[in-house]
C-alpha positions in Angstrom: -14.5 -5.5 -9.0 -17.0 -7.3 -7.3 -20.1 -5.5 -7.5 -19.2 -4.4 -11.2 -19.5 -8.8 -11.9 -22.4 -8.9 -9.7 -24.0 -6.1 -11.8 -22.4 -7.5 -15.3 -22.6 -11.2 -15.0 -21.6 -11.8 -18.7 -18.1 -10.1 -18.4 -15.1 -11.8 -17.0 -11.9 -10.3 -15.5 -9.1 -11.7 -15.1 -6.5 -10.2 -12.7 -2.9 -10.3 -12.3 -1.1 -8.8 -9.3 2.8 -8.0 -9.8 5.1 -6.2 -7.2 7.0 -4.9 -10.6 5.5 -2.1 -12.6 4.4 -3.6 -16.1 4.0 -2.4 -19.8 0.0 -2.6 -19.4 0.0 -1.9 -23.0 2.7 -4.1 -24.0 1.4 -7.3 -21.9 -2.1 -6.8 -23.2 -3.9 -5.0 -20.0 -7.4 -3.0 -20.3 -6.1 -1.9 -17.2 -3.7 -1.2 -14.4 -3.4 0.2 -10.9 -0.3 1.9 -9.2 0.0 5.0 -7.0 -0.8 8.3 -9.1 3.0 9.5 -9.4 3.6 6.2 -10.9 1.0 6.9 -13.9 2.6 7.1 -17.0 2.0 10.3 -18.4 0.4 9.1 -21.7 -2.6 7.6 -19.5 -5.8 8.1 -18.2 -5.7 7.7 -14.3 -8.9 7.6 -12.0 -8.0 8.2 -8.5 -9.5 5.4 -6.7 -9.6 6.6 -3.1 -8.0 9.1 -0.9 -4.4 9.9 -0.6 -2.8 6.3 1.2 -0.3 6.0 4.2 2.3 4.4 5.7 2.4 3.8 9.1 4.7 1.8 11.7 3.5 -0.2 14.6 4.0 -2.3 17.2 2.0 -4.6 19.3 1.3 -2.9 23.5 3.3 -5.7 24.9 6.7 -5.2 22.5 6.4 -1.4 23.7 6.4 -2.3 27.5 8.7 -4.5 26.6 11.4 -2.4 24.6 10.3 1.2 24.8 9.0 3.0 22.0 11.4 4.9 19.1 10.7 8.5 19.2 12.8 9.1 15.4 13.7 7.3 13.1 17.1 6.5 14.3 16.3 4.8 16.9 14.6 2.0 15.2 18.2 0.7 15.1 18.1 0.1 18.9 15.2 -2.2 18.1 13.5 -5.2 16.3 12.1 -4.5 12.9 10.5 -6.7 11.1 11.9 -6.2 7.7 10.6 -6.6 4.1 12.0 -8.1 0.7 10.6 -6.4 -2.4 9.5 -8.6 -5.5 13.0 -7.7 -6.7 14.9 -9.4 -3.4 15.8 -6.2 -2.4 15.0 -5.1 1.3 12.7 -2.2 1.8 14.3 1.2 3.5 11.3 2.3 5.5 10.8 6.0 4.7 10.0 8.2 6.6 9.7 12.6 6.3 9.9 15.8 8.6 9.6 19.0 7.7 9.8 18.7 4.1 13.3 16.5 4.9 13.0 13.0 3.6 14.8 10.4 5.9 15.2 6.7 4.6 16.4 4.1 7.3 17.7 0.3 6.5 15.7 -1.2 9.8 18.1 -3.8 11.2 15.9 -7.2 12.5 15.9 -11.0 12.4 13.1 -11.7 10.3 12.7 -10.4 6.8 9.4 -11.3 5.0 7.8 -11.2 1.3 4.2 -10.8 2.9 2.6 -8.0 4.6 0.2 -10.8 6.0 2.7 -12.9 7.7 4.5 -9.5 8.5 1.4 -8.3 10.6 1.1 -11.7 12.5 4.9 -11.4 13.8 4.4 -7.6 14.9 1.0 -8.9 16.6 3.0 -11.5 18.2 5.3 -8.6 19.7 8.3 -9.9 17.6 9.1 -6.5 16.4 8.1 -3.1 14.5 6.2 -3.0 11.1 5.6 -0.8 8.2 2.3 -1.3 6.9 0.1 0.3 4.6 -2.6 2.0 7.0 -5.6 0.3 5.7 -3.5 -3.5 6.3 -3.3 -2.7 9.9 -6.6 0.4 10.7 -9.0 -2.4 12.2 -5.8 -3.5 14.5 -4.7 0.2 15.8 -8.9 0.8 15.8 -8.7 -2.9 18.5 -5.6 -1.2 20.2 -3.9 -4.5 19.3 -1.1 -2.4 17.2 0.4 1.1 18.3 1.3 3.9 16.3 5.3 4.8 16.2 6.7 7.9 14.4 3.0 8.9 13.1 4.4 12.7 12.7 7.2 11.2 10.5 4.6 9.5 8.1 3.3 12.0 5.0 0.5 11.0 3.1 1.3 9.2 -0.6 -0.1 9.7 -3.7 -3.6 7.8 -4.1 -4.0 4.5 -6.0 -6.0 5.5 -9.6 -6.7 2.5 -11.7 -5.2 3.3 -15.4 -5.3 3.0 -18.8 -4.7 4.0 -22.2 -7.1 6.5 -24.2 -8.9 4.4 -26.9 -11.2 5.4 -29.8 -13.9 2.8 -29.8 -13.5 0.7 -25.8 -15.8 -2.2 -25.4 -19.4 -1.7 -23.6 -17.6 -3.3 -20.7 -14.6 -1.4 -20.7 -16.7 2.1 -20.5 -19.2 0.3 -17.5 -15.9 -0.8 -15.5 -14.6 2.9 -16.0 -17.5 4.3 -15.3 -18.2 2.1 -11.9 -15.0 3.1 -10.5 -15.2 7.0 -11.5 -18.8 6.5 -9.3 -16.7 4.8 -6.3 -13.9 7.0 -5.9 -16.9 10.0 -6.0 -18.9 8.2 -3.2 -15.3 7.6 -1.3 -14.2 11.0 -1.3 
């Protein structure tokens, strides 16, 4: 979004960011971004990057501290850092092996709304996380975070910004479409 304001300096956008899938059409979006298998089928979706990841971690000293899980399971013999969804209910970290899908209700002391205060308490070795890989890829790149259960981890359906098809879209609506068709081409 930046570069498309820094190359259309007359257009404004206005964005909204909601942990609920929404109506785009119904609230009045151009637009709308959610993981391809999410995509209503009546849309036009632009994948915007590579298929995306989940990935659990845990800081070098929790893992000389507590050991490391080598499945799943055995995140129940250790401190998880658990997450509430926008709809208060707590994630179930999911996880896949062979083709068999696995979902686990992590036990831990702390449950958080924020992958950003999530990350600084699994830094702080105060338990395992489940991130998205690009929230935590310049911390496993440092060696402050370790990989767990990577070979139970599939890749997820890319993000692809959305919307509906329309007969006449605006001169800006076509250049915003057209910037991130260009992007996700250069990315891939």
């Amino acid at each position: 979004m930046l570069p498309f304001l820094q190359r259309f300096p007359a257009v404004a956008i206005d964005l909204v960011t909601e942990g609920r899938l929404v109506d785009i059409v119904g609230d009045g979006f151009d637009f709308g971004i959610r993981s391809r298998d999410l995509v209503p089928s009546d849309m036009i979706a632009v994948p915007l990057g590579p298929p995306r990841r989940h990935v659990v971690v845990a800081a070098p000293a929790y893992v000389a501290a507590h050991g490391r899980p080598l499945v799943p399971p055995d995140l129940h013999a250790h401190e998880c850092i658990r997450i509430r969804l926008p709809n208060g209910a707590l994630l179930h970290w999911r996880f896949e092996k062979d083709g068999r899908p696995l979902q686990i209700d992590v036990p831990g002391r702390l449950t958080l709304d924020e992958a950003s205060l999530s990350r600084i308490a699994v830094l702080d070795a105060a338990g395992i996380g489940f991130f998205m890989e690009s929230d935590v890829r310049d911390d496993l790149a440092a060696g402050r975070l370790e990989p767990v259960l990577a070979d139970w981890l599939p890749r997820q359906s890319p993000l692809c910004l959305y919307y509906p098809g329309r007969r006449h879209p605006s001169a800006a609506f076509t250049a915003f479409v057209d910037m991130a068709r260009a992007a996700a081409k250069a990315a891939a």
